[in-house]
N, C-alpha and C positions, 0 to 999 in steps of 0.2 A: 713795767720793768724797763730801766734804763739802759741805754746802748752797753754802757761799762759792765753792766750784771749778763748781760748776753754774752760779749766777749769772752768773760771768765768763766760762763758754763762751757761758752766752746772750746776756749785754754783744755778744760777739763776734758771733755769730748773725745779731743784732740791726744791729751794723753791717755787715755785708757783707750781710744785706737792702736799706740803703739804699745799698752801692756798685753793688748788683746793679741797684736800679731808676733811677740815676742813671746807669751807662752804659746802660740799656735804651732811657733816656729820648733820653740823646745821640745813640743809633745811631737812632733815629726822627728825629731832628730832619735826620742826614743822609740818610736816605735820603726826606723829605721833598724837600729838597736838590736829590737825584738826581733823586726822581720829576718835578720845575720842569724840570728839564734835558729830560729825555723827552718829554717834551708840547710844549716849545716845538718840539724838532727829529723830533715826530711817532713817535716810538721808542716800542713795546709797554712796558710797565710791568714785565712780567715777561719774565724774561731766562734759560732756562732753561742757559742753560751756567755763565752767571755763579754760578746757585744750585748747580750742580754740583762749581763749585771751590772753593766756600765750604764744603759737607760733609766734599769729600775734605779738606781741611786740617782739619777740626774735627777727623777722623776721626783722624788722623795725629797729631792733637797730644793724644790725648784719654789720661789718665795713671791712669784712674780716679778712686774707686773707681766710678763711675757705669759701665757698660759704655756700647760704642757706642750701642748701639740705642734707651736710655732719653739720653742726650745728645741724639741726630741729633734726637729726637721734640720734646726742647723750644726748640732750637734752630727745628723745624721751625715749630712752634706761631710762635716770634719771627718766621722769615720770611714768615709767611701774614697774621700781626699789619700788617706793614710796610705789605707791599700792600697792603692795606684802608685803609691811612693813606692811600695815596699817593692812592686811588680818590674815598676821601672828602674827603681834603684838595682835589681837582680840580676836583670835581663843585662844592663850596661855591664857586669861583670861577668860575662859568659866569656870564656877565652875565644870563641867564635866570631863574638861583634865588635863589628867594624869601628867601636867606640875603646876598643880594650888592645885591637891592630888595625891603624889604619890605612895601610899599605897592604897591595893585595897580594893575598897568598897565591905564590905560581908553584904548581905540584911537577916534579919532575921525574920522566919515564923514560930510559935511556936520554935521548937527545932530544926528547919533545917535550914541552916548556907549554902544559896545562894554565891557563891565564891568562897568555900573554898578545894571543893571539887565537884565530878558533882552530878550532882540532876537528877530525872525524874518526870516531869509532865503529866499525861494523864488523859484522861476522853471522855466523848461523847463529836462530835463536839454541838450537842446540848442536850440541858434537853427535854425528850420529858414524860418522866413517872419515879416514886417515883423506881418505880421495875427494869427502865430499869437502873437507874445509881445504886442503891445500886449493881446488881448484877456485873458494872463494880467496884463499889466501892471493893467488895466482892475482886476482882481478883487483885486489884490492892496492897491493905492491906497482902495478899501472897506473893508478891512481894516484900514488902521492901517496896513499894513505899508511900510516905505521903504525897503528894499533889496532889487533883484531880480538872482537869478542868472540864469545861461544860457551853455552850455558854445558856443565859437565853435572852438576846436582839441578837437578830444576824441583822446585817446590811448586805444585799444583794445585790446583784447586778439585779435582777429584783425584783422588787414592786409584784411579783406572787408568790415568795417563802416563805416558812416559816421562820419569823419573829422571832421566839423564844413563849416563853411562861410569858417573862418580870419578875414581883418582883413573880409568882408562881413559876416560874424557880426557881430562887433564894433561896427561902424557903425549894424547894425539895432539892436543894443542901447543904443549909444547917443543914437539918433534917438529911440526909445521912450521911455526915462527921460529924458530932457531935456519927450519931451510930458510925461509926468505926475510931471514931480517928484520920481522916484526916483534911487539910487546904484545904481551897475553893481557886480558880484561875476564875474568870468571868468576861466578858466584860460588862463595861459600855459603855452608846454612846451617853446619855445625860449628860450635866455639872450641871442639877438641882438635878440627881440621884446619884453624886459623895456621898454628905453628907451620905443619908442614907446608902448608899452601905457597910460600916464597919459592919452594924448589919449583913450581910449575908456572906460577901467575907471579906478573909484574905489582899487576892493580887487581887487588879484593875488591869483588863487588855483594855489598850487600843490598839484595833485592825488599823490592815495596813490602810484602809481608812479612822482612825480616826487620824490618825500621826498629819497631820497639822489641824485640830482642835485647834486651839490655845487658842478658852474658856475653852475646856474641858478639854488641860493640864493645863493652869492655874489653875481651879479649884483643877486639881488632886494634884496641889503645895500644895495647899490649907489642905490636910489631912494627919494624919500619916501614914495612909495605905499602904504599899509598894505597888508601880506601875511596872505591866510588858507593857513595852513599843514596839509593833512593828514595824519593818521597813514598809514605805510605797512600793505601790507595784513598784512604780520607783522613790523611794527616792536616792540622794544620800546617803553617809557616813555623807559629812557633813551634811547634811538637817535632816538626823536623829540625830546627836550629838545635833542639834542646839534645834529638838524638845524633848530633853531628857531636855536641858539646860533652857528650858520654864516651868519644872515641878522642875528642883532642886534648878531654882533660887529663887521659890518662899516658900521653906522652905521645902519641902519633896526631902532628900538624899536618899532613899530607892527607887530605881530606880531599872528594868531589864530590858537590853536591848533585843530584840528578832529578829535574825537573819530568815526571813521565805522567803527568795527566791524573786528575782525583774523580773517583767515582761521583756517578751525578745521574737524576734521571734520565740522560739522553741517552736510549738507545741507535742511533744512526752513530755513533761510534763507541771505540770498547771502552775510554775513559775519557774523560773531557781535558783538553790541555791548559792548563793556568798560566797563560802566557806574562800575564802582569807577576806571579811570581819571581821571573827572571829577573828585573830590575828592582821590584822589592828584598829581594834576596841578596842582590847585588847593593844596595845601597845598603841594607841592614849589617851584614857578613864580607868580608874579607877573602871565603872561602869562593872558587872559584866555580858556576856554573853549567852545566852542558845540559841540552833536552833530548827525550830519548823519542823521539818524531814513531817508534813502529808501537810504543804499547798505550800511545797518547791517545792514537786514533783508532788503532787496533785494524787499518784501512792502508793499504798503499798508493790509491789513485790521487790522496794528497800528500804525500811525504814533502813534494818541492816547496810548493806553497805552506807548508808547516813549518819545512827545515828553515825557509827566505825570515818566516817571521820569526823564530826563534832567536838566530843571529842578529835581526834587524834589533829585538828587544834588549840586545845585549850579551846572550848567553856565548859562552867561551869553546861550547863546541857542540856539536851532534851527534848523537847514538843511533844508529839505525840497525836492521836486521835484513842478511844477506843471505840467500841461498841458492846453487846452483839449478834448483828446481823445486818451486816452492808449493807445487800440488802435491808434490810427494811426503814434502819435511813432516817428520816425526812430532813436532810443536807450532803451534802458531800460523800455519801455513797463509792465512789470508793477509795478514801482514809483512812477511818476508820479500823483501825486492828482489826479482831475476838478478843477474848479471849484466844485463842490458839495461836494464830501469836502475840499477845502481849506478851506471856510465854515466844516462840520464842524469842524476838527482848533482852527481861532481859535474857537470860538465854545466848545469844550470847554476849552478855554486859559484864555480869560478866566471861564468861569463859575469853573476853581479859582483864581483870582487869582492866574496866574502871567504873565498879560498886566493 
């Protein structure tokens, strides 16, 4: 074979390289296409029978000289290629990601600007009495601090625990932050209780069990109210973006996401904290972070050293759990910080200048 006949195979080569990546290209662009169609009408992305008659006809038509088995492979490679388009092309149209708003969302609560800077949120894990949250109210208002939680429905994990105290909750907590000046933070866990809930709470929170509740984020779409969002207790990343994007697409932007730890073999605390979460979340989402340091660890002998790292990773604020006497609290007692280890935790806060 002369150099000239080699050439002109490779001429050839050469083009049927670029017919090759130009139908590759085309057949992405439709099953981009497809993947739109699937999403709107809720259909899995992967369709295993469809991939099934796509083989057997490769198979069928396949003339050599490549045998079956080295075709089906790169064929297969192309189908696995698709998917990942279709996953990725999705995910970039989430009104969440940070690819669709790149400028960060700052949620705003009276005069405090969620984003912008770090925040701290505490309170009782639950409302149990008028006396017992104003006197945390009392500790907290010394502090700097203007937003106070406190659980009024608490959803449990046995049917024997205390429940909360419902819309009396509510009222105590709103009676106490109107005296001293603070915004309410409370879980909702009915989607019929969203509506009224403005009259009491600043910021709806819906808690880890209630993540994939899909009425009750809808509903929460539904209000102006800014929503603190928590991660499930074995949510992914994306399963939480996706349940953040079930509340923003439905018109409420005032989102917070809430990092509090995913269940994991380790018993020496009550949930393991995902600290790389923060900046992944951060870098993915636009929507503004905070980690809640009392249900991460389920322990308060490290709240400081959880809270230092959280901030240090980026997050936009801290959620802790505060009570005037935490042997006694009706929920969660081993994790609740006195009044004096809450002083503690601000006062190691601000010495690294993260307050």
């Amino acid at each position: 074979m002369s150099n000239q006949e080699l050439e002109e195979l490779r001429a050839k080569v050469d083009e049927i390289n670029l017919q090759l990546l130009h139908l590759i290209n085309k057949r992405a662009e439709i099953i981009q296409e497809i993947g739109n169609i699937k999403t709107k009408q809720g259909m899995p992305r992967f369709d295993p029978i469809r991939e099934r008659e796509m083989i057997d006809k490769i198979r069928a038509n396949n003339n050599g000289p490549f045998d079956d088995n080295t075709i089906l492979h790169l064929f297969k490679q192309i189908f696995k290629a698709s998917l990942d388009l279709q996953e990725v092309d999705n995910n970039k149209k989430l009104l969440v990601s940070r690819d669709r708003h790149p400028e960060d969302t700052i949620v705003t609560v009276g005069d405090t600007e969620i984003g912008k800077k770090p925040i701290m949120i505490a309170g009782p894990c639950s409302v149990e009495s008028e006396e017992q949250v104003s006197i945390v109210a009392k500790s907290l208002v010394e502090q700097g601090v203007k937003l106070i939680r406190g659980g009024a429905f608490k959803p449990r994990t046995s049917p024997y625990d205390f429940q909360g105290l419902g819309i009396e909750g509510l009222k105590i907590l709103r009676k106490v932050a109107d005296n001293y000046g603070l915004k309410v933070v409370s879980e909702i866990v009915n989607p019929a209780d969203i509506e009224i809930a403005p009259e009491y709470v600043d910021v709806i929170q819906i808690g880890a069990r209630n993540m994939q509740n899909f009425e009750l984020l809808k509903a929460a779409g539904q209000v102006n109210t800014p929503i603190l969002l928590k991660r499930g207790l074995a949510a992914t990343i994306e399963e939480f973006l996706f349940a953040a994007e079930y509340i923003v697409s439905r018109g409420n932007t005032q989102v917070i996401l809430v990092e509090r730890g995913i269940r994991t073999y380790e018993k020496w605390t009550r949930n393991t904290l995902d600290i790389l979460a923060v900046p992944i979340i951060k870098q993915e989402s636009h929507l503004p972070v905070i980690v809640d340091i009392s249900h991460s660890a389920g322990r308060k002998d490290v709240a400081i050293p959880i809270a230092k790292a959280a901030l240090a990773a980026g997050a936009d604020g801290i959620m802790v759990e505060v009570h005037p006497d935490p042997p006694v609290a009706l929920s969660d007692a081993n994790q609740q910080l006195d009044l004096n280890e809450f002083n503690s935790l601000m006062t190691a806060l601000k010495k690294a200048n993260f307050f």
